[in-house]
N, CA, C and O atoms as a GROMACS GRO file, in nm:
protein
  456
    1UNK      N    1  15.680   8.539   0.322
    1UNK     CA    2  15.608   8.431   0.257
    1UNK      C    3  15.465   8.427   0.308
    1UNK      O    4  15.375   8.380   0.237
    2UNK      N    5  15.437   8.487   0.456
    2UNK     CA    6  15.315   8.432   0.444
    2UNK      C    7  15.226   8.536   0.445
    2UNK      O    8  15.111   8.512   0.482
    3UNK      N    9  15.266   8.677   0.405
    3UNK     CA   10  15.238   8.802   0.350
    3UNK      C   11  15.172   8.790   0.216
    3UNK      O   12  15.070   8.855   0.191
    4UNK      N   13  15.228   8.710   0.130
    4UNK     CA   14  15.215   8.682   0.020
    4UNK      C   15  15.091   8.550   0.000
    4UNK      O   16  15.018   8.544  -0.099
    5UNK      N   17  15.087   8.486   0.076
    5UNK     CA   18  14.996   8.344   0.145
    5UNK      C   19  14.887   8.446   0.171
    5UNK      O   20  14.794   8.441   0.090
    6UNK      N   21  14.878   8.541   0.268
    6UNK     CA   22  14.732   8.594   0.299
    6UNK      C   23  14.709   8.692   0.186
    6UNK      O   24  14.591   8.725   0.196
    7UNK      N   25  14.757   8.745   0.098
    7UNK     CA   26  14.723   8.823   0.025
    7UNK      C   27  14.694   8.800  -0.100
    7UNK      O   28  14.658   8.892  -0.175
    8UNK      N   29  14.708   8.635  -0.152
    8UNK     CA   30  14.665   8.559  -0.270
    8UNK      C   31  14.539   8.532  -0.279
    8UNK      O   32  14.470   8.529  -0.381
    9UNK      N   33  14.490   8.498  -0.101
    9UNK     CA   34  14.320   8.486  -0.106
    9UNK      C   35  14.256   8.606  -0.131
    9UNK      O   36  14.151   8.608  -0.195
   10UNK      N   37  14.284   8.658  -0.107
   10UNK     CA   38  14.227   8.810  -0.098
   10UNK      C   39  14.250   8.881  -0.269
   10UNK      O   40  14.167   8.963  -0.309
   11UNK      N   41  14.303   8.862  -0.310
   11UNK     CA   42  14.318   8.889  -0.477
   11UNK      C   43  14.221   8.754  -0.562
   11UNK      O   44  14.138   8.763  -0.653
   12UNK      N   45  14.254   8.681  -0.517
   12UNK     CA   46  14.078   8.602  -0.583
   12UNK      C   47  13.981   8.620  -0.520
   12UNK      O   48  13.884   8.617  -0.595
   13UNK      N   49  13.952   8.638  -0.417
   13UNK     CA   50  13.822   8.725  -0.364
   13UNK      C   51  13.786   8.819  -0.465
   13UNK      O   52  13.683   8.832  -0.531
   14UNK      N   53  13.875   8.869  -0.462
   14UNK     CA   54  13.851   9.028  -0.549
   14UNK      C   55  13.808   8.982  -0.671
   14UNK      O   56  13.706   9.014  -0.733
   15UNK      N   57  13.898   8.901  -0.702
   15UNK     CA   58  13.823   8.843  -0.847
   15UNK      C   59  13.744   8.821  -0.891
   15UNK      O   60  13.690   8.873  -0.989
   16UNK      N   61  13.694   8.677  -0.786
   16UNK     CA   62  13.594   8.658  -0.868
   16UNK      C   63  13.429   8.732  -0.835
   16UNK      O   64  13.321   8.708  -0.890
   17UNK      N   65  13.470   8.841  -0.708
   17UNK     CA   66  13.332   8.920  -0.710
   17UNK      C   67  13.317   8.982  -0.860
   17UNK      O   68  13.215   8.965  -0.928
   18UNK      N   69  13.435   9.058  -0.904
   18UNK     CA   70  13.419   9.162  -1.025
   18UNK      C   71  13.338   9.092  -1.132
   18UNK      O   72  13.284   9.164  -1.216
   19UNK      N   73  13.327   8.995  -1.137
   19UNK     CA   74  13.236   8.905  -1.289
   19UNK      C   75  13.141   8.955  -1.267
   19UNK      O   76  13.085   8.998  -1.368
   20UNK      N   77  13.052   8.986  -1.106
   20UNK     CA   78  12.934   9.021  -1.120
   20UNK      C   79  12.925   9.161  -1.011
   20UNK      O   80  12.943   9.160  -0.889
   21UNK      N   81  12.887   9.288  -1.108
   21UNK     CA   82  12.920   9.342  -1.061
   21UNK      C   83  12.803   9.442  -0.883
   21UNK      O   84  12.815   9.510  -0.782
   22UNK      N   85  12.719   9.376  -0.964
   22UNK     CA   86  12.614   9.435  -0.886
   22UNK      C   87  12.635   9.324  -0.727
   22UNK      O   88  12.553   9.346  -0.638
   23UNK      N   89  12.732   9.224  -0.703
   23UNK     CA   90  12.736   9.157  -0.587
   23UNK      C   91  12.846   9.202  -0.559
   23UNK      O   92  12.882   9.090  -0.523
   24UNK      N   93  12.934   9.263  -0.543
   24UNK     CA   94  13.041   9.312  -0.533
   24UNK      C   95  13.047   9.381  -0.397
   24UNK      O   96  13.082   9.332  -0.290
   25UNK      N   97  13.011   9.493  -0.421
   25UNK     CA   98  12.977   9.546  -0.257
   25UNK      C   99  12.874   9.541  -0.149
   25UNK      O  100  12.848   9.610  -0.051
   26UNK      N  101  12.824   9.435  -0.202
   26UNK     CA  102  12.711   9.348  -0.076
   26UNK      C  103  12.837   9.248   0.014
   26UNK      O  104  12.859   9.253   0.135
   27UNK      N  105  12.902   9.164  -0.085
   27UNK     CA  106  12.994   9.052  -0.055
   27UNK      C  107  13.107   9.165   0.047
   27UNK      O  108  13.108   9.180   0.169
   28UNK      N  109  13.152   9.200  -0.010
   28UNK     CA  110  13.302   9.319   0.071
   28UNK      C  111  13.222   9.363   0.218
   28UNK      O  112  13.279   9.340   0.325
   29UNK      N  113  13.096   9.422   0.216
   29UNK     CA  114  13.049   9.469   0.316
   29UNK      C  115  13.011   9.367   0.427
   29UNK      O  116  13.046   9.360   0.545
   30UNK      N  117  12.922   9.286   0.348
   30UNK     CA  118  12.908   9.184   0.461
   30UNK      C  119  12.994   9.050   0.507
   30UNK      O  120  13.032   9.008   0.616
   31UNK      N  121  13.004   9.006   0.374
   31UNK     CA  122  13.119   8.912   0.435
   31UNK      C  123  13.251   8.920   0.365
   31UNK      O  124  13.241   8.893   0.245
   32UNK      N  125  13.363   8.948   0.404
   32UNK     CA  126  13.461   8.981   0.333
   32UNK      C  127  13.557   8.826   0.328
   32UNK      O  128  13.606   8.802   0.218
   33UNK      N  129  13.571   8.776   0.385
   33UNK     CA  130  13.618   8.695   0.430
   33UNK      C  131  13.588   8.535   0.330
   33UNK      O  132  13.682   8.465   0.291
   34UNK      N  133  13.443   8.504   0.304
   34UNK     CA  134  13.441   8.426   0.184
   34UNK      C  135  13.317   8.450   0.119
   34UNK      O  136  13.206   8.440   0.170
   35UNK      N  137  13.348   8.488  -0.010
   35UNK     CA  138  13.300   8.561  -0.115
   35UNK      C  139  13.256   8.464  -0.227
   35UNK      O  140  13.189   8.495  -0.325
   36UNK      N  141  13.304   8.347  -0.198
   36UNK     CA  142  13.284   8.222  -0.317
   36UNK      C  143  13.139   8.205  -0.269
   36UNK      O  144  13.062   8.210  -0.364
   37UNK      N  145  13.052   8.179  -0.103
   37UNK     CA  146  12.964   8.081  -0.143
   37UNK      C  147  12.813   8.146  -0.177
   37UNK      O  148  12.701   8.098  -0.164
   38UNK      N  149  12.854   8.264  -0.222
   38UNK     CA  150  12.731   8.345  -0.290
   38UNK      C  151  12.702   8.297  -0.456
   38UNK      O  152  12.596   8.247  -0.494
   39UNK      N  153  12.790   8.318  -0.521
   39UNK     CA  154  12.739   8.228  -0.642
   39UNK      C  155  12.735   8.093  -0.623
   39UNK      O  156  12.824   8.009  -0.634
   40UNK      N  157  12.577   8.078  -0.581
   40UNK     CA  158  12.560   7.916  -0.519
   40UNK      C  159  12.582   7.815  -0.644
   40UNK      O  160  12.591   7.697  -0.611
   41UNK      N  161  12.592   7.845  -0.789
   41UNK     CA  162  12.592   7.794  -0.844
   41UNK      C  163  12.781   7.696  -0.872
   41UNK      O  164  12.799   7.578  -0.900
   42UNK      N  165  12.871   7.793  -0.852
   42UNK     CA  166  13.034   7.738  -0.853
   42UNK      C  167  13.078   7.742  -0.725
   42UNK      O  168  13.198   7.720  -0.707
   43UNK      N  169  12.983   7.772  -0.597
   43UNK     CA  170  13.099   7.803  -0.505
   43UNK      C  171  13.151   7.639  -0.480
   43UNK      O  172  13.268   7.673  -0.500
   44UNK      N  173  13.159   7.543  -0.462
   44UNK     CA  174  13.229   7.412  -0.446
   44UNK      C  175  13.342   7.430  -0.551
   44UNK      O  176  13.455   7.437  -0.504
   45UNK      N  177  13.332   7.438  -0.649
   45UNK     CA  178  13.437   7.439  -0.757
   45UNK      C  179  13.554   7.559  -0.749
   45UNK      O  180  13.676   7.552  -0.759
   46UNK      N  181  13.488   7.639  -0.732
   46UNK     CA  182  13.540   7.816  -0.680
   46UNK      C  183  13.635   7.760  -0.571
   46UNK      O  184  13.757   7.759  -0.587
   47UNK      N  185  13.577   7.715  -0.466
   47UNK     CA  186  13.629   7.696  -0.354
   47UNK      C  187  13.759   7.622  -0.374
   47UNK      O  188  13.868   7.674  -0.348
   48UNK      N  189  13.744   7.473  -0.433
   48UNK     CA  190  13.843   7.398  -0.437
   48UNK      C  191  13.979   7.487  -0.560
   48UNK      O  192  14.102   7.485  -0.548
   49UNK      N  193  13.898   7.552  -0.661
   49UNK     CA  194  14.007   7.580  -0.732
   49UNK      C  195  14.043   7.702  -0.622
   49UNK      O  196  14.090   7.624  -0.540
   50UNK      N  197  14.050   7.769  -0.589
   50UNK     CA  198  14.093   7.840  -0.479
   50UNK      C  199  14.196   7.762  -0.406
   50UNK      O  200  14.315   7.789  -0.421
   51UNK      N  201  14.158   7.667  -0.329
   51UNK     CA  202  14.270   7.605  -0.258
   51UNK      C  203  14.371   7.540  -0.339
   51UNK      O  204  14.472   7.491  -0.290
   52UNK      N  205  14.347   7.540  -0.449
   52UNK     CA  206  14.472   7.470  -0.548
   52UNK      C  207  14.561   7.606  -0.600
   52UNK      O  208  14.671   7.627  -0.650
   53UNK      N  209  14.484   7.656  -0.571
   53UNK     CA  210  14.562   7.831  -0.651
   53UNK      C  211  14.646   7.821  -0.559
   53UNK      O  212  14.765   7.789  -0.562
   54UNK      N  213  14.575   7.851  -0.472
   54UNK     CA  214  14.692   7.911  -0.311
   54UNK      C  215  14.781   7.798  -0.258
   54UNK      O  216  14.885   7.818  -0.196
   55UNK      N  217  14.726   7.665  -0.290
   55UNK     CA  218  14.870   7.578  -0.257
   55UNK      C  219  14.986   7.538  -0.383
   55UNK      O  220  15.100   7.491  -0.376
   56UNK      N  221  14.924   7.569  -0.466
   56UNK     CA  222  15.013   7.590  -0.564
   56UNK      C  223  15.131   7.710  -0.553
   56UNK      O  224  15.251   7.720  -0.580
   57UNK      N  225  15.052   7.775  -0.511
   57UNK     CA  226  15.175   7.899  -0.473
   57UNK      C  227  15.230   7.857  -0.403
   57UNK      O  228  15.327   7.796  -0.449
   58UNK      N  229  15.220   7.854  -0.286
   58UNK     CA  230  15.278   7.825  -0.143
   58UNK      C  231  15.387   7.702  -0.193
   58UNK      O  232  15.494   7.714  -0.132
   59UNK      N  233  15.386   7.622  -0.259
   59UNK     CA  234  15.446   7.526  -0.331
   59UNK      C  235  15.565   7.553  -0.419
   59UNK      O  236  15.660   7.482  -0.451
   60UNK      N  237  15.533   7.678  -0.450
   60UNK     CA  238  15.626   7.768  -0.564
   60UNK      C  239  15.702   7.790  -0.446
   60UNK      O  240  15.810   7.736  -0.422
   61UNK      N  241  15.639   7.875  -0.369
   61UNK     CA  242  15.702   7.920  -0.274
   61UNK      C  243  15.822   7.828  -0.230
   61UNK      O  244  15.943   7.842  -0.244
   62UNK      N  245  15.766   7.756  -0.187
   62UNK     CA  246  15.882   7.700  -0.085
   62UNK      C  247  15.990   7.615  -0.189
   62UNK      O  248  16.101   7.614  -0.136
   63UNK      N  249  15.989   7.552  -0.306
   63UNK     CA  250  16.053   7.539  -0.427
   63UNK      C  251  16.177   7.678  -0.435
   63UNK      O  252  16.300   7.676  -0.436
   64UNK      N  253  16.102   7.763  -0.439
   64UNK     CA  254  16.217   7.925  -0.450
   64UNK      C  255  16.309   7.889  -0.280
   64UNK      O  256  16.428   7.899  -0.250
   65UNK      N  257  16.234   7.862  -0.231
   65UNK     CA  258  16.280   7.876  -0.087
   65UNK      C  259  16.412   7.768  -0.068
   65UNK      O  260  16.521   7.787  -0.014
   66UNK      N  261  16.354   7.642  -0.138
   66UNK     CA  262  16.490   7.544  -0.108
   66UNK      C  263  16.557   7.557  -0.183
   66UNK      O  264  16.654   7.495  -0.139
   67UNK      N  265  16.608   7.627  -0.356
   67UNK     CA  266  16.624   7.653  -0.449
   67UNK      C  267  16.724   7.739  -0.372
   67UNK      O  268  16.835   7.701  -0.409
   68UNK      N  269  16.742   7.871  -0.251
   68UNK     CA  270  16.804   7.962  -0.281
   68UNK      C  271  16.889   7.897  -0.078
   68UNK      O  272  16.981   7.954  -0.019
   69UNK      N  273  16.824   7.793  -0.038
   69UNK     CA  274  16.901   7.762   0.034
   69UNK      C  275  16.995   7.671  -0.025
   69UNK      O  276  17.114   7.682   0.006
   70UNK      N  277  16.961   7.591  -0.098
   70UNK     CA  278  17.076   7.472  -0.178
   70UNK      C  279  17.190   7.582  -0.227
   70UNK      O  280  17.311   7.561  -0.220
   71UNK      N  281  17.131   7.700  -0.276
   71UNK     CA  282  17.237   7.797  -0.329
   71UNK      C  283  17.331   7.804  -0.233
   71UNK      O  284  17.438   7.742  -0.229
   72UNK      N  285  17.271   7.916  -0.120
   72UNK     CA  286  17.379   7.935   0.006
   72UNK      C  287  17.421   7.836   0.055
   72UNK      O  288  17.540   7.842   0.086
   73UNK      N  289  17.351   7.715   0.081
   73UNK     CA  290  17.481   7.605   0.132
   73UNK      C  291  17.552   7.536   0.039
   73UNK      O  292  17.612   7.436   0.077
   74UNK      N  293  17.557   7.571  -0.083
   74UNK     CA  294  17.675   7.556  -0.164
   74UNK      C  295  17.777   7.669  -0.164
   74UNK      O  296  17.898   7.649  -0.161
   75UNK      N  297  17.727   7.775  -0.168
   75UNK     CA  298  17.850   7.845  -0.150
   75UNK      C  299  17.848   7.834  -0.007
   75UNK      O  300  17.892   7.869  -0.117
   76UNK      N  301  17.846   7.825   0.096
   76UNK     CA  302  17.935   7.778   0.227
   76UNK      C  303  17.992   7.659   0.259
   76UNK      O  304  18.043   7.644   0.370
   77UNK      N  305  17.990   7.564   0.172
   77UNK     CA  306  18.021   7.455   0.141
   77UNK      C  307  18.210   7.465   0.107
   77UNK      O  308  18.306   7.425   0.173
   78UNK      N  309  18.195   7.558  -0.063
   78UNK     CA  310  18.276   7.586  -0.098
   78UNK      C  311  18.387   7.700  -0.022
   78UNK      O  312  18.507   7.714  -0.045
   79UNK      N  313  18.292   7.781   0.086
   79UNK     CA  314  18.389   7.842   0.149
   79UNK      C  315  18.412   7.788   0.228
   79UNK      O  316  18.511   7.853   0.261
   80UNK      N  317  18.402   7.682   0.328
   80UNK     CA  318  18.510   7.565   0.422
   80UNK      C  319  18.571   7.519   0.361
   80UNK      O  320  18.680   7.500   0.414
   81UNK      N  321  18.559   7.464   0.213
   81UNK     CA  322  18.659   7.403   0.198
   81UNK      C  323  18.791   7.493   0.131
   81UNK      O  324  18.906   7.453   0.112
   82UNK      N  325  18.756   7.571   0.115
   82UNK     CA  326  18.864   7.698   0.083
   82UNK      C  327  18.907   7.701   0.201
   82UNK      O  328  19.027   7.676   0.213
   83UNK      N  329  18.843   7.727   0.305
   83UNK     CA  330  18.942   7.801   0.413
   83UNK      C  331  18.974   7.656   0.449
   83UNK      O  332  19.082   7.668   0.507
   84UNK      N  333  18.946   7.534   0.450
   84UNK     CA  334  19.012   7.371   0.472
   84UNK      C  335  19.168   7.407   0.426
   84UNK      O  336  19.269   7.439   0.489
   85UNK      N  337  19.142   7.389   0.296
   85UNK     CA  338  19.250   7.415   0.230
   85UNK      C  339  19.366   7.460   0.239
   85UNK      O  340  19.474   7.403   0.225
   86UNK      N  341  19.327   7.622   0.277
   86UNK     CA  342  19.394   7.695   0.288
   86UNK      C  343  19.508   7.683   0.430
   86UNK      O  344  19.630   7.683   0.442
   87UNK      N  345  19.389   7.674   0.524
   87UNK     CA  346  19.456   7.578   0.651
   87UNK      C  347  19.543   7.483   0.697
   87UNK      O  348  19.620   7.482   0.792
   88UNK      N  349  19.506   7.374   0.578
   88UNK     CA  350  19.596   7.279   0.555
   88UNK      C  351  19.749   7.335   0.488
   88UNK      O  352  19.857   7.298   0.532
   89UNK      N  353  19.733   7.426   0.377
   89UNK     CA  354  19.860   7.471   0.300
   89UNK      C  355  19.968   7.547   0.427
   89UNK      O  356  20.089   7.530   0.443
   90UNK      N  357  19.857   7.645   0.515
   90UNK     CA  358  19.970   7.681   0.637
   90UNK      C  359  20.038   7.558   0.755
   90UNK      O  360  20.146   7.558   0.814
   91UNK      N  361  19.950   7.480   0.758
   91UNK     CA  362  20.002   7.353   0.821
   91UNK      C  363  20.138   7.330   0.754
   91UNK      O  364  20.252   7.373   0.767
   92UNK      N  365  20.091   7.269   0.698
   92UNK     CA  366  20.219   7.224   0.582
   92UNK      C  367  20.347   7.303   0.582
   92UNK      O  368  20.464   7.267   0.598
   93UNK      N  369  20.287   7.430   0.557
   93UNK     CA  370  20.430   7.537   0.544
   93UNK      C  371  20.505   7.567   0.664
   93UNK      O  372  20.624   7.599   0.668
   94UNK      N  373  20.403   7.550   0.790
   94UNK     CA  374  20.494   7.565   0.922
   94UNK      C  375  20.529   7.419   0.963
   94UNK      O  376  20.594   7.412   1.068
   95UNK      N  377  20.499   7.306   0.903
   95UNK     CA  378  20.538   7.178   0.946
   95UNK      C  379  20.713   7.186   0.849
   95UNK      O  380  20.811   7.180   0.923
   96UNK      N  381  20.733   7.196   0.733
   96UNK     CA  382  20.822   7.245   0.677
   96UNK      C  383  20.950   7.335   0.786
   96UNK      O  384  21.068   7.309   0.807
   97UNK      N  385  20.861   7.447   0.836
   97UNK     CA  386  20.961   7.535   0.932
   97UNK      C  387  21.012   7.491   0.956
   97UNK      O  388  21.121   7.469   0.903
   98UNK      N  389  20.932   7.413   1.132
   98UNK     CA  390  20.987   7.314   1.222
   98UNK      C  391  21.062   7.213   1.154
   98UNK      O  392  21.166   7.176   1.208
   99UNK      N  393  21.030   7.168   1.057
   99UNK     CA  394  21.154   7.048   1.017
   99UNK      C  395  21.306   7.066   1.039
   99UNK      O  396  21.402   7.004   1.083
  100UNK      N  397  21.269   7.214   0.971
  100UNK     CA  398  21.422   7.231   0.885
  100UNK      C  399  21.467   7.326   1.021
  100UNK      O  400  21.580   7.363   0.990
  101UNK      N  401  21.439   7.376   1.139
  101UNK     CA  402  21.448   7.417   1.256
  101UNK      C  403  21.516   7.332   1.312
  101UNK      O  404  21.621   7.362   1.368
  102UNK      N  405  21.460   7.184   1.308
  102UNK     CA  406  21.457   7.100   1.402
  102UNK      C  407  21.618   7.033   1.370
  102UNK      O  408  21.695   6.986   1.454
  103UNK      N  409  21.646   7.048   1.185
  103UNK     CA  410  21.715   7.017   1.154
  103UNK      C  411  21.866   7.106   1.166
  103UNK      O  412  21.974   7.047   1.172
  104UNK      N  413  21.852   7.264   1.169
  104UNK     CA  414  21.969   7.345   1.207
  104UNK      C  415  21.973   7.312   1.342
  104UNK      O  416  22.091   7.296   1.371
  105UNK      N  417  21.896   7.292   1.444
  105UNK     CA  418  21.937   7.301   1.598
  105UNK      C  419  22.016   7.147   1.614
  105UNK      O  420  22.097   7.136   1.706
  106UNK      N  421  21.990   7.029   1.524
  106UNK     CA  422  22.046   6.909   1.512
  106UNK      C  423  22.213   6.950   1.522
  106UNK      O  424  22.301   6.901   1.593
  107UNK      N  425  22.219   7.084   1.396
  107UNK     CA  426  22.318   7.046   1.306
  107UNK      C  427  22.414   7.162   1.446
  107UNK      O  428  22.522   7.147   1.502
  108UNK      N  429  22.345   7.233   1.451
  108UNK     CA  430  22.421   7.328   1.573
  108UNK      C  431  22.470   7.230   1.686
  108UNK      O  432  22.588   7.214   1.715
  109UNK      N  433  22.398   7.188   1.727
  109UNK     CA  434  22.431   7.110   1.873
  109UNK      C  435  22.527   6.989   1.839
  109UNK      O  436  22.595   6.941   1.930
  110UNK      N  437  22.536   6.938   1.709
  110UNK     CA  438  22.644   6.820   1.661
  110UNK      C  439  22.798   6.924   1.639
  110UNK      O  440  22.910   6.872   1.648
  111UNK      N  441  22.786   7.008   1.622
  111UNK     CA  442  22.849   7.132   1.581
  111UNK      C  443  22.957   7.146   1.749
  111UNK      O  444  23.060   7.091   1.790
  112UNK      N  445  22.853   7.258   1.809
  112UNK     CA  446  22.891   7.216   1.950
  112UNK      C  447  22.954   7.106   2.015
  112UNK      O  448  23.035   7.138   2.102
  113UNK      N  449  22.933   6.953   1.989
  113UNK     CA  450  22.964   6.878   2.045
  113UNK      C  451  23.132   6.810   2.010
  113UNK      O  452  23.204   6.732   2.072
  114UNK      N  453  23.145   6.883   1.882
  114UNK     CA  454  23.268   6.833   1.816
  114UNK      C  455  23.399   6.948   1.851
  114UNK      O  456  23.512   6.928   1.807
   0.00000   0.00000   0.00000
């Protein structure tokens, strides 16, 4: 993500030198870094729409980001309660055992006693 964050400024850099082409490699050479405040005429506007570009992304960004965690913690959600479940059904089936265990050793030992 933030590969993508430093490399958004840098693709409107690029941009908006190319409109003019003869400033292009004055701007890259000397200052690479901000390229808006040479056209003195938009750089305020340049600038701000710039920071709306790039937080707009970053915004996308993290939208995709909670978007694909809500995903995975729904499906891990659904897999506890599967394995809940499932847990519970072996409960059950060995509570069953022991019953009916509990109930032959009853029936043995009344057996025995007679």
């Amino acid at each position: 993500m933030f590969r993508e964050n430093s490399r958004s400024p840098q693709e409107t850099t690029t941009a908006t030198p190319s409109r003019s082409d003869g400033e292009e490699v004055e701007e890259h050479s000397t200052v690479p870094r901000n390229p808006s405040p040479t056209p003195k005429t938009n750089s305020e506007v340049l600038g701000s729409m710039d920071t709306l570009v790039s937080l707009a992304k970053v915004q996308r960004d993290q939208a995709e980001t909670f978007r694909m965690w809500a995903a995975q913690f729904q499906t891990f959600k659904n897999n506890v309660m599967k394995f809940m479940d499932q847990t519970s059904d072996v409960l059950q089936k060995n509570e069953k055992k022991i019953t009916t265990l509990q109930r032959v050793v009853r029936k043995i030992a009344s057996d025995m006693d007679e």
